[in-house]
N, C-alpha and C positions, 0 to 999 in steps of 0.2 A: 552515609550513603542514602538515596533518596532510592526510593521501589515505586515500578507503577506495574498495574498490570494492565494487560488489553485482552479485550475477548474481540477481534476480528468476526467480521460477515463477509465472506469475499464472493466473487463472480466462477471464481477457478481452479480446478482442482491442482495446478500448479500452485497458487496459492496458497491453497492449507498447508503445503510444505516451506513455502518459501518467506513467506510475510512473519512468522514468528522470528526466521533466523534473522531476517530484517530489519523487525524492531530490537530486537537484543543488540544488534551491530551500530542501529544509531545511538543505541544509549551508552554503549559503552567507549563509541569512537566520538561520536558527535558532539554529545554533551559532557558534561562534568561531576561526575562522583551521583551517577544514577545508572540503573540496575533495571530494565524494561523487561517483563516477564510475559511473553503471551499464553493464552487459554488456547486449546486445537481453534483454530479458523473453523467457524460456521459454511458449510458453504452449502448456497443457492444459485442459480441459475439465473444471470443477469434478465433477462425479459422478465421474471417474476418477481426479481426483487423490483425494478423499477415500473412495472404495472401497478398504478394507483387503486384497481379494482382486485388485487391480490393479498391475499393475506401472509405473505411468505415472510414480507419484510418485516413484519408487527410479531410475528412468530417467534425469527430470527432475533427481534430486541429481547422478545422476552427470554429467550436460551441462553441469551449471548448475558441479562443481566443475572441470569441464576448464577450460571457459573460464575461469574465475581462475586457474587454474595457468599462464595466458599474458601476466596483468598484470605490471606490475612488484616487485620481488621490495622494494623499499621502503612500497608498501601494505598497509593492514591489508585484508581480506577478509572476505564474507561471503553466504551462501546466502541469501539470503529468498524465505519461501513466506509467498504475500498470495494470502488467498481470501476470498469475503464469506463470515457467517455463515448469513444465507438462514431458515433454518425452525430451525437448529441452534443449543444455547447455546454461545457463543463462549470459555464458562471449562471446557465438555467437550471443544470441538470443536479448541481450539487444541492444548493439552496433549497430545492422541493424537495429532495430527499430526505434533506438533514431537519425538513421542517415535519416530514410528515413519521421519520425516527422521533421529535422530542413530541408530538402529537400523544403519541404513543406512551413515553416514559419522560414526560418533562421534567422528575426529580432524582435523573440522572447522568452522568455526562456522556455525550456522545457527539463523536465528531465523524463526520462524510468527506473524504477524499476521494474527488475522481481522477485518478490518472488519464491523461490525456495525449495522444490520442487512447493510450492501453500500458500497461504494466510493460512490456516490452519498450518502453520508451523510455526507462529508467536506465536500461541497457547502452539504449543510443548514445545518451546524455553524456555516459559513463565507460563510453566505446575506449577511446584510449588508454583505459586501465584494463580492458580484457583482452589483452594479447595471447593470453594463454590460451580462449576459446575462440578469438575470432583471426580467420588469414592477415596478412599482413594490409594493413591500412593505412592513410597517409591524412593529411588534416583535411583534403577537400573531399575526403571521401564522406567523412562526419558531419552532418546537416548543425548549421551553425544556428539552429533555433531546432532543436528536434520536435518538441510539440506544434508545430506548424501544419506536419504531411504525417501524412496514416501510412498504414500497410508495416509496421515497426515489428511486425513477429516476419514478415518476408524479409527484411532490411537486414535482420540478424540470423535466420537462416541462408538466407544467401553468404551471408561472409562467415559461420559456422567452420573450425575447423573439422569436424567432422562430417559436415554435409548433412546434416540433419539439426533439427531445432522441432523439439516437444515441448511444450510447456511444462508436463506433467512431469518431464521427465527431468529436462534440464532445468526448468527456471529458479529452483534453490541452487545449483551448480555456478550460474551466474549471478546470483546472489550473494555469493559465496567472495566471490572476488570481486568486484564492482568498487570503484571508490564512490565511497558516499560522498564526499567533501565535494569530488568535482559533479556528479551527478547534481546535488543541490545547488549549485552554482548556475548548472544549463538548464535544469527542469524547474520549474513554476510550480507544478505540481507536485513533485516532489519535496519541494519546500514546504508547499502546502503541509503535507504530510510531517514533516517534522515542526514546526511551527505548534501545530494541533498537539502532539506529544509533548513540545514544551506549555502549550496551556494546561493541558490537563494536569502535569507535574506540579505547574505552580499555583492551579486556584485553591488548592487544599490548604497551600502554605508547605506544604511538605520537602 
């Protein structure tokens, strides 16, 4: 069995709930005899992590690297900062971030996934497999590139069976049930995000 841990910096207070059950789901569905461990998600306030004139971001690394210096000295490690892309292109917005995270701590690993257009788009991706929370939906209802068009927390409120959609409230709920397989098939970003999980696993050698 291979162990990683992550200490997340997220944007969302849905988030700190929902990105550790996430990562424990890809490692245990996705990949192969490995065991993804997260640290509580850090969380900041997207305009402060991404303001270069701020110090929240450089803060966050260094929180985010204490606590893995408390894990086990047999696990591989790693920083992740998960932010949505929002109004921003995610092939500018990821690259400055992740360059001014290794600024910071270059002799550590640390990897920047932006979800694009937003964490809610992991949903979209992955609409088919949520019948249980979303009304009844047909295949033209499912945007056949979902990172393309925004507005993806209204897209899933609207078809909500209960008529409501919180982040804070529901977004582990829908985490919960989501297939990952088909999600990383339609999302880019998403792939991103496991991709990164499978580097960090393997540069240790572990």
């Amino acid at each position: 069995m291979k162990y990683l841990w992550v200490a997340p910096i997220v944007e969302g207070h849905g988030e700190v709930d929902s990105v550790p059950l996430l990562l424990n789901r890809i490692g245990s569905e996705l990949f192969t005899d490995v065991h993804i461990q997260s640290c509580r998600p850090i969380f900041q306030p997207r305009g402060r992590l991404i303001n270069p004139n701020d110090s929240s971001l450089s803060n966050a690394i260094q929180f985010a690297i204490s606590r893995l210096d408390a894990v086990p000295p047999d696990a591989s490690r790693l920083v992740l900062l998960l932010v949505d892309a929002d109004d921003d292109s995610p092939c500018r917005l990821g690259p400055q971030l992740l360059k001014r995270c290794r600024d910071v701590r270059p002799d550590r690993p640390i990897a920047c996934v932006v979800a694009n257009p937003e964490f809610e788009t992991w949903f979209v991706a992955a609409a088919a497999s949520l019948t249980a929370l979303l009304t009844e939906i047909d295949d033209a209802d499912i945007p056949i590139a979902p990172e393309m068009t925004r507005n993806k927390k209204k897209w899933t409120l609207d078809r909500s069976r209960t008529g409501n959609y919180a982040p804070a409230i529901d977004q582990r709920k829908f985490t919960s049930k989501m297939d990952l397989k088909l999600c990383r098939s339609r999302s880019p970003s998403f792939d991103k995000l496991c991709r990164e999980l499978e580097r960090a696993i393997c540069v240790e050698g572990r």
